[in-house]
C-alpha positions, 0 to 999 in steps of 0.5 A: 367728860371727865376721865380717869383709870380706875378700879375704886370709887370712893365716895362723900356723901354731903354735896357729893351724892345728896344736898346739903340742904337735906341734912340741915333743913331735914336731918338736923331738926329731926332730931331736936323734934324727936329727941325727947320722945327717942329718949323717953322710949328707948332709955334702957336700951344698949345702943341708948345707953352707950350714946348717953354714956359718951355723952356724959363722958364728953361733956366730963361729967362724974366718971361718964356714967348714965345712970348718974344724969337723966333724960333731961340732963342728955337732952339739955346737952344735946341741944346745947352741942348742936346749938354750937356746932360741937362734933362730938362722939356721943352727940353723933352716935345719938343723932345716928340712932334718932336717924335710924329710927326716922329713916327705918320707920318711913318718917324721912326718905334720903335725898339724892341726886337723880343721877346718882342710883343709875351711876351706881348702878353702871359702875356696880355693873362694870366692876367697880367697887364703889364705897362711902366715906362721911364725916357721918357715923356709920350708924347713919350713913347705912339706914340713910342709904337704905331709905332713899327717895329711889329705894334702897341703894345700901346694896351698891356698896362695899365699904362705908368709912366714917371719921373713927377712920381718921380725918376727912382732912388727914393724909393717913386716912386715905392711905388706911382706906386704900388699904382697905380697898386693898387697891394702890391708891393710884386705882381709886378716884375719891369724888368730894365737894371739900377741897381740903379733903381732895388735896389729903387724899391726892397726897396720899396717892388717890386720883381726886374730883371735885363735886359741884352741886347746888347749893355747896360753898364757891370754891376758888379757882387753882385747885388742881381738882377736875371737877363735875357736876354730875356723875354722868361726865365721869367716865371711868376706864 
């Protein structure tokens, strides 16, 4: 077992409560199937209209406008990004509502590990005030949860945090958040599988564990994180 003192838990999602695997193999050729049929259907819609919009900002084209490309044009720059790996704006917003129209309409059922709904589960029941932080937009992370393989499991948290927050990687994100949790940074335990982001957060105060899951990268040994890999060896006092 591993312990710590604690009031918060702040949680990643990839390799830390669901596999890596499920939003590469999964998630992401959802959207490239899908794309041109979301486009076509909700074109005129606000929450389209503004992805597309950023998307036509980010990739600098006249003032951003939408009305100024077609469905064509955003699809082409989308598949474009994701075939490169760009982390932009309006590519995650878009892929967010794509998502949420998946997971909403029972097209995709979230992976998680199977010890992780009975650890929400206890700690919700003990006290502890359990929230998410993902490079994922919000807009993602909630339908994701929502829709799980064990049922929806968005009601076992409080807070949800996505990168408009800050950096994964950035020692002010973790202190904004633990202002947010409105807890000294000392009473949270951030749990991730990304070494970097553990050593931001236990700069800015936080307690750390490292999440060893199937399928995520080797880590070198010398860290200085404890590590799991199963939310049942952690034991929260």
């Amino acid at each position: 077992m591993t312990q710590f003192a604690a009031r918060g838990i702040l949680l990643d999602i990839e390799g830390t409560t669901s596999s890596i695997s499920f939003v590469y193999d999964v998630m992401f050729p959802y959207v490239r199937r899908e794309l041109d049929a979301y486009l076509e259907k909700n074109w005129d819609s606000d929450a389209c209209q503004a992805a597309c919009v950023q998307i036509a900002r980010d990739a600098g084209w006249e003032d951003g406008r939408r009305q100024s490309c077609l469905p064509q044009d955003i699809s082409d720059e989308v598949i474009r990004l994701m075939d490169d790996d760009v982390k932009a704006t309006g590519l995650k917003e878009l892929q967010g509502l794509i998502w949420e129209s998946g997971f909403t309409s029972g097209e995709m059922l979230a992976h998680v590990y199977e010890d992780v709904p009975g650890a929400l589960l206890n700690w919700n029941a003990d006290g502890l005030d359990v929230r998410l932080y993902s490079s994922g937009r919000l807009g993602a992370q909630k339908p994701f949860f929502g829709h799980t393989e064990f049922g929806d499991l968005l009601p076992q948290f409080n807070g949800h945090y996505d990168t408009t927050t800050g950096s994964k990687k950035d020692q002010a994100s973790y202190t904004a958040i633990a202002l947010a949790f409105e807890l000294p940074p000392g009473e949270i335990v951030f749990l991730s599988d990304v070494i970097a982001e553990l050593d931001a957060a236990r700069t800015a105060g936080m307690q750390t564990c490292l999440c060893i899951r199937p399928g995520n990268k080797e880590v070198e040994p010398g860290h200085g994180h404890p590590a799991i890999t199963n939310f049942a060896q952690l034991e929260l006092v």
